[in-house]
N, C-alpha and C positions, 0 to 999 in steps of 0.2 A: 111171636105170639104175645097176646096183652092181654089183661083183663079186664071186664068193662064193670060199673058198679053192681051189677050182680053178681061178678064174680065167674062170669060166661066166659071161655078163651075165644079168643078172635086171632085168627091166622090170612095172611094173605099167600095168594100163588104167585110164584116166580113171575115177571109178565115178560122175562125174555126167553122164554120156553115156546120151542117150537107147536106154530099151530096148525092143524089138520096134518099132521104128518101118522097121527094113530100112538105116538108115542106118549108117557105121561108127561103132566107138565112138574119142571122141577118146582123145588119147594125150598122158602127161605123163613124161617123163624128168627123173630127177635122177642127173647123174655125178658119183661119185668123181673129182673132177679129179687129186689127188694119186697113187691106184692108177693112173686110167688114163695119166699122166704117167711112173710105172716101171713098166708094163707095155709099154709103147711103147719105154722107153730099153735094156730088154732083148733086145726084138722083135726090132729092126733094131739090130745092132751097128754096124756101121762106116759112117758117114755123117758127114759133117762137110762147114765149109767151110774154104777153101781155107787158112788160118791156122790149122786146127785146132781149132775148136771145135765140138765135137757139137752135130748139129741132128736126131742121132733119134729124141730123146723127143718134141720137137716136130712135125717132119713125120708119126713115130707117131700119137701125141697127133689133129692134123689129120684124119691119114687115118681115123683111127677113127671121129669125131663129123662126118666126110663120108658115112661107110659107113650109121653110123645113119640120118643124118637120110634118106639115098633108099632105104634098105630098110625104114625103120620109119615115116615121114614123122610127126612129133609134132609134135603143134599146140603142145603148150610144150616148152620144154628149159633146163637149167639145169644148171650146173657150178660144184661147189661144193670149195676150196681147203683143206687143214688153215692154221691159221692158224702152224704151225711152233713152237710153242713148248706150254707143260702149259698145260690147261684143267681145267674143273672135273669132267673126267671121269677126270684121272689122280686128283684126289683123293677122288674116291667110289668108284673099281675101281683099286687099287694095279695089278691086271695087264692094264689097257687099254694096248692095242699094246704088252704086251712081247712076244708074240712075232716079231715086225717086225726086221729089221735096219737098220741106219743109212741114211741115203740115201748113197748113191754121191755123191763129191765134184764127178765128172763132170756129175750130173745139177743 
């Protein structure tokens, strides 16, 4: 699953899933772990624990890929991290994720 610039999840179906047999077709997710990590720390603003450190990107984060898995139930699922630093895609599109702002320090 991905998100697009609204913010829409976009899921594909399995396409080695049998067809016309009446059965469902399986179902493969892959998340944006890094979007849906600040989509979540914005979601729920004020949450923390007791010492002050945010826990709403994560309970976010949680609740989201709890929400999937029992309203979509996929037989696989994967979530996939930027690795935080330039890859070889800022040097083949100078304006990969420039339009992005910084991560929040909080996050």
């Amino acid at each position: 699953m991905s998100l697009d610039r609204n913010g829409t999840a976009r899921h594909r179906t399995d396409q080695a899933a049998e067809r016309g047999s009446g059965s469902r077709s399986r179902r493969a997710f892959l998340i944006d772990g890094t979007a849906f990590c600040y989509r979540a720390f914005y979601a729920i603003r004020v949450l923390s624990t007791s010492n002050g450190r945010p826990t709403n990107a994560v309970y976010g984060f949680s609740t989201m890929l709890q929400s999937l898995r029992e309203k979509q139930h996929p037989e696989y699922l994967a979530v996939a991290f930027d690795v935080g630093k330039p890859t070889f895609r800022h040097q083949q599109f100078e304006s990969y994720k420039a339009h992005r702002k910084p991560m929040p320090d909080l996050l």
